[in-house]
C-alpha positions in Angstrom: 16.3 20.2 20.6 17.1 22.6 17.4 20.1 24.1 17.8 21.7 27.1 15.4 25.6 27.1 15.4 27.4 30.6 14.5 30.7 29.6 13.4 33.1 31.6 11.0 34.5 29.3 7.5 38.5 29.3 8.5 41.2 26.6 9.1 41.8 26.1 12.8 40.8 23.8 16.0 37.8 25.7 16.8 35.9 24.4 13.4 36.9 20.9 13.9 35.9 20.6 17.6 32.6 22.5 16.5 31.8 20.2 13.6 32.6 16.9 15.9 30.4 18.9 18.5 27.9 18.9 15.8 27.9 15.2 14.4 27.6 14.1 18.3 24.5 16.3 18.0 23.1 14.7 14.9 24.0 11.2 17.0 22.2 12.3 19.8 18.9 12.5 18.1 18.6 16.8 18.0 18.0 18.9 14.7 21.2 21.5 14.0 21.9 24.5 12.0 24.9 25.8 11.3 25.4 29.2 10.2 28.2 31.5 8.7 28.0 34.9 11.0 29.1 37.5 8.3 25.5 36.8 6.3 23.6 34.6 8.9 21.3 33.5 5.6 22.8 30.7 3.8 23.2 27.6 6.2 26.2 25.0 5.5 24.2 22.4 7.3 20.3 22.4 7.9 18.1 19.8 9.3 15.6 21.9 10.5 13.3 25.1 9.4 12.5 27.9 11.5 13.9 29.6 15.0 16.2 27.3 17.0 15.4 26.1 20.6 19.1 27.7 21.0 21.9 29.8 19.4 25.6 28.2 20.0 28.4 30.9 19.3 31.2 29.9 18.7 32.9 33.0 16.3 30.2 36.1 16.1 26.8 36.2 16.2 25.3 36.6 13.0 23.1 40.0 13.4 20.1 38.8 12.5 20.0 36.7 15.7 20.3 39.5 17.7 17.1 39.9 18.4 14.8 37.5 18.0 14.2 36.5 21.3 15.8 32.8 21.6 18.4 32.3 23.7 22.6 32.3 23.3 25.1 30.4 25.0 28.4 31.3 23.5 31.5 28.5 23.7 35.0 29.4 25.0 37.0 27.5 22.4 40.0 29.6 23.2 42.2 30.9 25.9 41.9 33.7 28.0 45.3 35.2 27.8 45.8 34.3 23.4 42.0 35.9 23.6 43.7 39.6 25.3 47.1 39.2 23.4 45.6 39.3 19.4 43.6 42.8 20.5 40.9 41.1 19.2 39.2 38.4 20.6 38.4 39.9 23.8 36.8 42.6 22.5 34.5 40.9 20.5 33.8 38.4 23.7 33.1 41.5 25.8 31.0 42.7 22.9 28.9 39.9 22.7 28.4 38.8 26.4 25.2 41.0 27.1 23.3 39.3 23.8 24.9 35.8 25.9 22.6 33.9 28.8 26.0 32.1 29.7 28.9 31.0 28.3 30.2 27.4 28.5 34.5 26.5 28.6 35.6 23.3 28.5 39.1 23.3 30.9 38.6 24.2 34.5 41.6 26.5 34.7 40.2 29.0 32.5 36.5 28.7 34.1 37.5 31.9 36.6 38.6 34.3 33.5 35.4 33.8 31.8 33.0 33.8 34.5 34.1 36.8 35.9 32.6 37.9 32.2 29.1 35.8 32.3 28.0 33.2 34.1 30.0 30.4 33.0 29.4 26.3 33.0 32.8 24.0 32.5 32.3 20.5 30.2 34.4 18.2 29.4 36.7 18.7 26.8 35.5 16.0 24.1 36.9 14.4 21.5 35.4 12.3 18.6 36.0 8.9 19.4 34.4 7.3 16.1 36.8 9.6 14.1 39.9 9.2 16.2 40.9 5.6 16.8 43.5 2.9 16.7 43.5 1.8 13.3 44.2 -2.0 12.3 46.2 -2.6 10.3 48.5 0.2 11.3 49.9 2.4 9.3 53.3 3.1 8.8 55.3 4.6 11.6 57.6 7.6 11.2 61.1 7.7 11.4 62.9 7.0 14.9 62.4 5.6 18.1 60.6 7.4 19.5 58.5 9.1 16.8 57.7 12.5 18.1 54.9 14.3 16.4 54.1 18.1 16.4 51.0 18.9 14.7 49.2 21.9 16.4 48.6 24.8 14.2 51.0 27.2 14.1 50.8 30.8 15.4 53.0 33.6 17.0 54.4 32.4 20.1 52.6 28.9 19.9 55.2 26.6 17.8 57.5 24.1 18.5 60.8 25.8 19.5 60.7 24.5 23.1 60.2 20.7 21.8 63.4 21.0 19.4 65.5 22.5 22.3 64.4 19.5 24.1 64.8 16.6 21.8 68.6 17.9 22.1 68.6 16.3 25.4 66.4 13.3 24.2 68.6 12.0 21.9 71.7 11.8 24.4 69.4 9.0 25.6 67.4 7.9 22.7 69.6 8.7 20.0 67.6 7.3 17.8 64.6 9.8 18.3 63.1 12.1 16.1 61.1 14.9 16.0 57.9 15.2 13.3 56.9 18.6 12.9 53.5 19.4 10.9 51.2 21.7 10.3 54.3 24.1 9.7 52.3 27.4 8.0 55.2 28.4 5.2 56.6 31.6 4.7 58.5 33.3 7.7 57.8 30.5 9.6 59.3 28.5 7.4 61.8 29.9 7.1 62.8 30.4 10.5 63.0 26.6 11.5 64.4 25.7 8.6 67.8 28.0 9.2 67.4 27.2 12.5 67.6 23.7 11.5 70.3 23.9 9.2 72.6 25.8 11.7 71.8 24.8 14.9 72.4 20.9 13.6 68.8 19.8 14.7 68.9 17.7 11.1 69.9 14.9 13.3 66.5 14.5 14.9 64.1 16.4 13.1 62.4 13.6 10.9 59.3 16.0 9.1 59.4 20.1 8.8 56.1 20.0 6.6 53.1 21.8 5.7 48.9 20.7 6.6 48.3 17.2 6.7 44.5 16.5 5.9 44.5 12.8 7.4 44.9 13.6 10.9 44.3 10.5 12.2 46.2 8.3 9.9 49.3 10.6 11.0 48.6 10.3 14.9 48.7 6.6 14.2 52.4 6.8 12.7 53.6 8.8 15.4 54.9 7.3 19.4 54.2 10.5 21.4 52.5 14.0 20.6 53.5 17.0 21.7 52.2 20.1 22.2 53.6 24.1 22.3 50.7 25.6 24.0 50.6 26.8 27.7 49.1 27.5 29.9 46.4 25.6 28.2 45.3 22.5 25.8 43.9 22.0 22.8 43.6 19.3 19.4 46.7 17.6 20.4 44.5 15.1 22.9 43.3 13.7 19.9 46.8 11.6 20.3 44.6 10.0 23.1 42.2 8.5 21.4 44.3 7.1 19.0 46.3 5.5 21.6 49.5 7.6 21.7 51.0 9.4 24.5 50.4 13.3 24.4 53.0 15.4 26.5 52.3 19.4 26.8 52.5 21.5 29.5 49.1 22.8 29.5 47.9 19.4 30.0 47.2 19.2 33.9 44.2 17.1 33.8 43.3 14.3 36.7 46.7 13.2 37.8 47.6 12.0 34.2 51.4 10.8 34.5 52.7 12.7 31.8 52.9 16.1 32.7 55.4 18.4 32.4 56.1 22.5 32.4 56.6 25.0 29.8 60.4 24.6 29.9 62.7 22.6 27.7 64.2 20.3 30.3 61.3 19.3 32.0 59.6 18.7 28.4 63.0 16.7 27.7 62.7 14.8 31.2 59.0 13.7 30.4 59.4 12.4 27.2 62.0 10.6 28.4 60.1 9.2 31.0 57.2 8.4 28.7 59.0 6.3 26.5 61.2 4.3 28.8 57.4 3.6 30.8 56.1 2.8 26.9 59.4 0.3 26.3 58.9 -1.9 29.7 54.9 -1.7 29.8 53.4 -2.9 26.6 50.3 -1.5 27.3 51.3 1.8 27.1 51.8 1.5 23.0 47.8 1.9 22.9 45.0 0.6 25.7 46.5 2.9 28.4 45.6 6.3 25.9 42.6 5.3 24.6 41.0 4.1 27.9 42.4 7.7 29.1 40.4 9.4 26.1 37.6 7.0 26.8 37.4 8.3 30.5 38.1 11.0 30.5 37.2 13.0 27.0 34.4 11.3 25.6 32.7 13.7 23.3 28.9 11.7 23.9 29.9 13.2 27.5 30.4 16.6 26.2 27.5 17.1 24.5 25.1 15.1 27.1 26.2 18.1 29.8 25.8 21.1 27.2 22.4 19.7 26.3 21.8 19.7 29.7 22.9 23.6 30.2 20.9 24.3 27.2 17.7 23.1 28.6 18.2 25.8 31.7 17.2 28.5 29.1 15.3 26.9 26.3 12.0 28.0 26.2 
């Protein structure tokens, strides 16, 4: 199948599950295009000449797509309610459904917010599993025990102010703990945890307050446990999974996984306490049990398989 991706140039989760969405392609034996909407001319990868079989949005639509007869599925990369609070988002999804056969999500939860918009199919939620792996020899870990990582990128009300209130309760039992946290944008952001962390006293578990690390996967290895800011929802942080580290967020609500937790601070404090007493007694836990769970249950070749599949329901 050839397949056109529309997908804006910009630093966020919804290029890099796109790009590992197309490399699974290009593994899977189909022909892919991807294409930057604002000009829709110059491709950043090509393997094929001509119309696609099918367009896959993921930002806009490029406008010279608009009307050439092939059809559009566009993908749900974000949530419904971030999607209505930036004023923007929703709009342009609105906008763009009547140009859109369907539209495809990738959590369950979110599947009756977007199909009440277009007809909408729910995948898996995939991660690369070449990419993101144990590595041997591993690397070295961060400070404290645990090693608690943060790495989401940060955004409004999506940052790790919960997880700090709750490592205050963690280190009453693992004093030793530490908290990691990366991807920390600068400026007023910045700024803000860092007084925060200079008054409140959080110096004595905080381990990292940095800036973008590009070698994700070497940092998921360092870490014990991942956690996440987001809710209601989930997003890169289940790359932790594949790696073979515990991921704790309250968004995460997927197929009686042991870890969960709510969006408060004491039940965020309670899990990752439980977590890591589990990780101390059962060996296991420090890897096989997470990567068998990302193996199961968010297997990227599984992904890909179904969307081909919805593809084929309109490709001509």
């Amino acid at each position: 199948m050839k397949i056109s991706h529309h997908m804006r140039r910009e630093n966020s989760g919804l290029v890099h599950s796109t790009l590992e969405m197309v490399e699974e392609e290009q593994r899977q034996g189909h022909d892919v295009r991807i294409v930057e909407p604002s000009n829709g001319l110059t491709a950043m990868l090509e393997t094929f000449e001509g119309l696609p079989d099918i367009h896959s949005i993921h930002s806009q639509l490029s406008v010279h797509a608009y009307h050439d007869k092939v059809p559009k599925i566009m993908h749900m990369h974000g949530e419904p309610l971030s999607s209505v609070g930036n004023g923007i988002s929703m709009r342009a999804i609105v906008d763009l459904a009547p140009a859109c056969e369907a539209f495809i999500c990738m959590r369950k939860e979110e599947w009756p917010v977007w199909d009440s918009i277009r007809r909408t199919y729910v995948v898996p939620k995939g991660i690369d599993l070449n990419r993101f792996k144990i590595l041997d020899p591993a690397p070295e870990k961060l400070s404290g025990s645990p090693a608690i990582l943060y790495y989401e990128n940060w955004r409004g009300q999506r940052n790790p102010l919960l997880a700090c209130i709750a490592m205050q309760e963690v280190i009453k039992v693992f004093p030793d703990a530490k908290l990691h946290l990366y991807n920390c944008p600068g400026g007023k952001m910045y700024e803000a945890f860092q007084r925060l962390i200079n008054h409140s006293r959080w110096y004595t578990f905080i381990g990292s307050l940095k800036g973008q690390e590009k070698d994700v996967v070497t940092l998921l290895n360092r870490a014990d446990i991942v956690v996440s800011g987001l809710f209601p929802l989930y997003a890169r942080g289940i790359e932790s999974f594949a790696c073979g580290k515990a991921f704790i967020g309250a968004g995460y609500k997927e197929d009686n996984y042991p870890y969960q937790c709510d969006f408060n601070a004491p039940s965020i404090a309670e899990t990752i306490i439980k977590c890591w007493r589990d990780m101390k007694d059962e060996k296991d836990l420090r890897s096989g049990y997470f990567r068998k769970w990302a193996e199961d249950h968010h297997n990227i070749t599984d992904t890909i398989k179904q969307c081909i599949d919805i593809y084929s329901r309109y490709a001509k």
